[in-house]
N, C-alpha and C positions, 0 to 999 in steps of 0.2 A: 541435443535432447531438450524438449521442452516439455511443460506438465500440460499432462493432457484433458483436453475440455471438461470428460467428465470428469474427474479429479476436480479440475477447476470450477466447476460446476458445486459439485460437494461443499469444497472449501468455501464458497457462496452461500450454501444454504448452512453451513455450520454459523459464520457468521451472524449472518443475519439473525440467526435463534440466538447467539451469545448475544447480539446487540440488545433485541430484545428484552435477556433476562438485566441485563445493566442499564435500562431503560434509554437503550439508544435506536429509537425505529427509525426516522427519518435517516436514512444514511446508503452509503454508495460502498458497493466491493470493485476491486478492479482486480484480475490476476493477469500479469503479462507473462512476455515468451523474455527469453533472456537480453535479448536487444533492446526490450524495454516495447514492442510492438502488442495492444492491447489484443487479450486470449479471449476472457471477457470481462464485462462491464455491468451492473444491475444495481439500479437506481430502484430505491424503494418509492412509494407511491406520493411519498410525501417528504420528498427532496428536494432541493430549489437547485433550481438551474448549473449551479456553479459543481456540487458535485463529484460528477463524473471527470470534471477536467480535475478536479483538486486532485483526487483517487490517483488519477495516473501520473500527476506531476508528484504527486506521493512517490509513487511506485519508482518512476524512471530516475527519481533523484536518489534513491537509494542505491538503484541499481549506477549509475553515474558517478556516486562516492564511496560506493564500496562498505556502504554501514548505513543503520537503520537515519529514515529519515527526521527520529525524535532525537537521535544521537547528534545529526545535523545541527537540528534549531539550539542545540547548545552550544555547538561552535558557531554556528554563525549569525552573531549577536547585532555585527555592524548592519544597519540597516542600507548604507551605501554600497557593503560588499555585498547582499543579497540583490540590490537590486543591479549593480554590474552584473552577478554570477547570472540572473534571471536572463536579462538583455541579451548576452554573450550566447545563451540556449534558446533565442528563442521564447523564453518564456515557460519552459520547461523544470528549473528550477522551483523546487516548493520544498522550503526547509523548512516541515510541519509534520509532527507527530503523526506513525498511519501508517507507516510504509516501510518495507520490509525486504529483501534479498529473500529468497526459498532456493533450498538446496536437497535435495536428492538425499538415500543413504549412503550414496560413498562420500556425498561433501561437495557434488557438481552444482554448480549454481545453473538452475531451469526455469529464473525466472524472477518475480517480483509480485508482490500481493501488499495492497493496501484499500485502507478502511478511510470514509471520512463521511463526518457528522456528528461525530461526539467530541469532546475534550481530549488534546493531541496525545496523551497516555492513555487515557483510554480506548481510544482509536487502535495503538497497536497493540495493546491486550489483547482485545478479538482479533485482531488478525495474526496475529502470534497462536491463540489459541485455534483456532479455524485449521490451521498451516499445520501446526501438530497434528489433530484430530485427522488428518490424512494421510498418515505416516510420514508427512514433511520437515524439515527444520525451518525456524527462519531465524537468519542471521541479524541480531539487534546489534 
């Protein structure tokens, strides 16, 4: 079970209005399928290039560690072990506030949703709030 586009869709444009009211416009949503494989991607108009990769290295490190990716940058402080952990993936690694697990109402995980362009706590406020507003959870 993965969430499905329009859902995912939704959960995009909820964002986006929440970034907005917290004064965060330039910013990127990502929502994946549970393997961490991007569902979608939407880059607002005045995003710089890096973005959409931050978004899903959000995303796929949550989904990767099993807890939100602000929970991450709190364990992991060594900058040697982030950058082994990165190497080891690829480059997939991003222990930055944003990024999230989504689950279902029985509690199945369907996936992964992250925000980036604002301040790493505020990043996953909107997307926490976004995730809700669809009847989803997301797991911090």
């Amino acid at each position: 079970m993965t969430i499905p586009l329009a859902t995912a869709l939704q959960l995009a444009q909820v964002a986006f209005a929440e970034g907005a009211a917290q004064g965060v416009v330039n910013m990127t949503v990502v929502v994946t399928d549970p393997g961490g494989e991007v569902r979608l991607a939407m880059r607002a108009d005045g995003q710089g290039l890096f973005g959409v990769d931050t978004a899903i290295g959000k995303a796929r490190t949550a989904l990767g560690f099993n807890r939100s990716s602000l929970a991450l940058s709190k364990i992991f402080t060594d900058p040697c072990a982030v950058a082994a952990i990165a190497a080891a993936t690829g480059g997939r690694f991003v222990p930055l506030g944003g990024g999230v697990i989504v689950r279902d109402s029985g509690g199945a995980i369907v996936g992964a949703a992250a925000v980036s362009g604002g301040l790493p706590d505020v990043d996953e406020a909107i997307i926490v709030k976004a995730i809700e507003s669809v009847g989803l959870s997301a797991q911090v």
